[in-house]
Every structure is written in C-alpha cells, then in structure tokens.
C-alpha positions in Angstrom: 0.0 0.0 0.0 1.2 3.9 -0.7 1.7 6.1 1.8 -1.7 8.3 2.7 -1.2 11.4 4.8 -3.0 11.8 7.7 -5.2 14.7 6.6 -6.4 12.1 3.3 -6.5 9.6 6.0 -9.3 11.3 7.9 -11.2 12.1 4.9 -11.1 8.5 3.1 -12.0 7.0 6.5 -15.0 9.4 7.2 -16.3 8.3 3.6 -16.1 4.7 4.5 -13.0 3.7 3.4 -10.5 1.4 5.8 -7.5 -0.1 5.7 -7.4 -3.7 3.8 -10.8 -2.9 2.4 -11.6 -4.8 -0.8 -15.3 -4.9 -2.0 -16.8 -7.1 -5.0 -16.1 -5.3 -8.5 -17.4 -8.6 -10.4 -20.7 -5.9 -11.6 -18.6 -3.1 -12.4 -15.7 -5.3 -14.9 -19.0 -6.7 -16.6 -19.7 -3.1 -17.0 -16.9 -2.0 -18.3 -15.6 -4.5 -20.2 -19.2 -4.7 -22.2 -18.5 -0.7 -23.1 -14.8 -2.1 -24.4 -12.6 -1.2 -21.6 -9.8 -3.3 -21.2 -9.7 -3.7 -17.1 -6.0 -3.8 -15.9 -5.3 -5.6 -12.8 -4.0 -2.0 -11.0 -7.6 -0.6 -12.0 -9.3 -3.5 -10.1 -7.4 -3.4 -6.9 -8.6 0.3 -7.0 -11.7 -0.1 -7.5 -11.6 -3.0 -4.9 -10.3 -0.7 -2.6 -11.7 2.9 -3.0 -14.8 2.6 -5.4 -18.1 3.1 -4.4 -17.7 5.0 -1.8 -17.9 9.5 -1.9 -14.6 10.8 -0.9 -15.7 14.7 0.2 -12.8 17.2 0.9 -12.8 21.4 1.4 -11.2 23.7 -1.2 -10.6 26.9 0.4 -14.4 26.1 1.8 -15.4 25.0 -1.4 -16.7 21.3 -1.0 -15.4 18.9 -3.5 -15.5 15.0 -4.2 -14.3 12.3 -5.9 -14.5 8.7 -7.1 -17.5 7.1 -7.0 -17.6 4.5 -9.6 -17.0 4.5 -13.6 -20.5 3.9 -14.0 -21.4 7.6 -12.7 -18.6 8.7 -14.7 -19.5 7.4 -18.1 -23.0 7.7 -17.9 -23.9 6.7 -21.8 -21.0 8.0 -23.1 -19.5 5.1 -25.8 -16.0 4.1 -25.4 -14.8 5.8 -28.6 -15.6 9.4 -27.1 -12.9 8.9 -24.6 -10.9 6.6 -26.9 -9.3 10.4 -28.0 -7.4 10.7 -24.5 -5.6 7.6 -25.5 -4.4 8.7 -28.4 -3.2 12.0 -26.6 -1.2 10.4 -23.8 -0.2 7.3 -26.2 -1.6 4.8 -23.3 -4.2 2.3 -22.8 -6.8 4.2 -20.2 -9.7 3.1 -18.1 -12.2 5.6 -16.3 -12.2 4.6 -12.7 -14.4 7.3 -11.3 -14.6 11.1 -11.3 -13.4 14.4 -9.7 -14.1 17.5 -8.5 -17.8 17.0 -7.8 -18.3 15.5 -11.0 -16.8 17.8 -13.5 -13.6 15.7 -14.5 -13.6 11.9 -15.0 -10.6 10.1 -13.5 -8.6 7.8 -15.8 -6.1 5.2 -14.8 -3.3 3.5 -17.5 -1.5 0.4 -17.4 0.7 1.0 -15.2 -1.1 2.8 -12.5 -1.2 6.5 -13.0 -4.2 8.5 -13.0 -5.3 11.3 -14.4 -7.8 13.6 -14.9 -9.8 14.6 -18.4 -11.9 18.2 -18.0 -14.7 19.5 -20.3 -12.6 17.5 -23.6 -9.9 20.4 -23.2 -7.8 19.6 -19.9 -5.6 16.4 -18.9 -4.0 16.5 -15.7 -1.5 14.0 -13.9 -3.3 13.4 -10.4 -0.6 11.2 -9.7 2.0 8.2 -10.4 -0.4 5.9 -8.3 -3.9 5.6 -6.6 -2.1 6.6 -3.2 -0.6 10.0 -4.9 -3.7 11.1 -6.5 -6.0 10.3 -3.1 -3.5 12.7 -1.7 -3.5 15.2 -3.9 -7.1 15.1 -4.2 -7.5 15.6 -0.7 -5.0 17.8 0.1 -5.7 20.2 -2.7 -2.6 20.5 -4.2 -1.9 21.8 -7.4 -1.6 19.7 -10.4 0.2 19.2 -13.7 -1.5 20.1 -16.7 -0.2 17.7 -19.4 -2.4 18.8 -22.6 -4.6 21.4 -23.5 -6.8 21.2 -26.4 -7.2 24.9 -27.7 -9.5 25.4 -30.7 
C-alpha cells in the first residue's frame, strides 16, 4: 500500500474507506468491459479498494468529491468518445471514477497513474499511483497540466 497522509486519511476514513478494504467489482468489470474497456489488474485493486464509496474534501471552503464508480462517470457516453485521450497520452486508459464534484472523469493506465480529463480540453497527472492522487485530491494540491486542447 502507498503512503496516505493523515489529513487524506481522515477524509477516506469518514467516507467509509478502511485499511485492507476490498469490496466485490465482479458488476462493475461486466460493466466496463461490455463498453470495451480493457480492465487492468492496477484498476481492479482500485476499484476494490476505493470505489463506491464519496470521498468529500474542502477547497478553500469550497466542497469537493471524488471517485464514485465509472459507472457515474460514463454515464452513456460510448468508449470511442474517450478513446481520443488515449491517443493523446499514447496509453491504454480506463475511467475509474470522477473528480471534483463530478466535472472531471478520473482515468487510470496500465501501469497505474491516474489522471484527470476536464470538459474535452484539460488532462492532468493526479498522480504516479492511486495513493498520490488520493492525496493530492484531498489535500488540494496543485496539479500538472499535461495537454490542452485549444480550438
């Protein structure tokens, strides 16, 4: 397991989450492998260990959230609308919930990073693993912009 700070600590647990947890994901693969997501093994222990549950966290008193599941995140969006941020960031991707109340949708690739995806025209790195972008996430920090799409 990555290191959590206490302050992400206190907000994961107050969601729900604990130590060791792992719930069944069996419904949520089905799901996203029948909209033609490919579900890596890193995605699975996350979603095992942080999904379904509403992570809530203040931004200079400005409530925000994160995670969920994919299902909130994709709605009935088809795979090929985010198949674009693949092709950006030259990775396979898999949504694995959202962030900041909704208005980004968290991706994860092979290999464990995660990443954000804003309104079609903003990527950011949340972090090199689950634990780095929980952290982040919670304790607001400020992220990486990796690709803007101006038009």
């Amino acid at each position: 397991m990555g290191k959590l700070s206490e302050k992400t600590k206190s907000i994961i647990e107050a969601a729900g989450w604990y130590s060791g947890r792992s719930v069944d994901i069996d419904s949520t693969v089905d799901y996203l492998e029948k909209k033609g997501y490919e579900v890596f093994d890193c995605a699975k222990d996350v979603l095992k260990e942080f999904g379904g549950l509403t992570y809530v966290y203040l931004d200079d008193d400005t409530e925000g959230s994160f995670i969920r599941t994919p299902h909130e995140a994709l709605g009935d969006a088809a795979r090929l609308h985010f198949k674009r941020y693949e092709v950006i960031l030259g990775k396979k991707l898999i949504v694995i919930g959202t962030a900041y109340g909704d208005n980004a949708i968290m991706f994860m690739d092979e290999v464990g990073k995660v990443y954000g995806f804003h309104d079609d025209y903003y990527i950011w790195k949340l972090g090199d693993n689950i634990y780095d972008a929980v952290n982040n996430l919670c304790e607001c920090k400020e992220l990486k912009l990796i690709h803007e799409t101006t038009n």
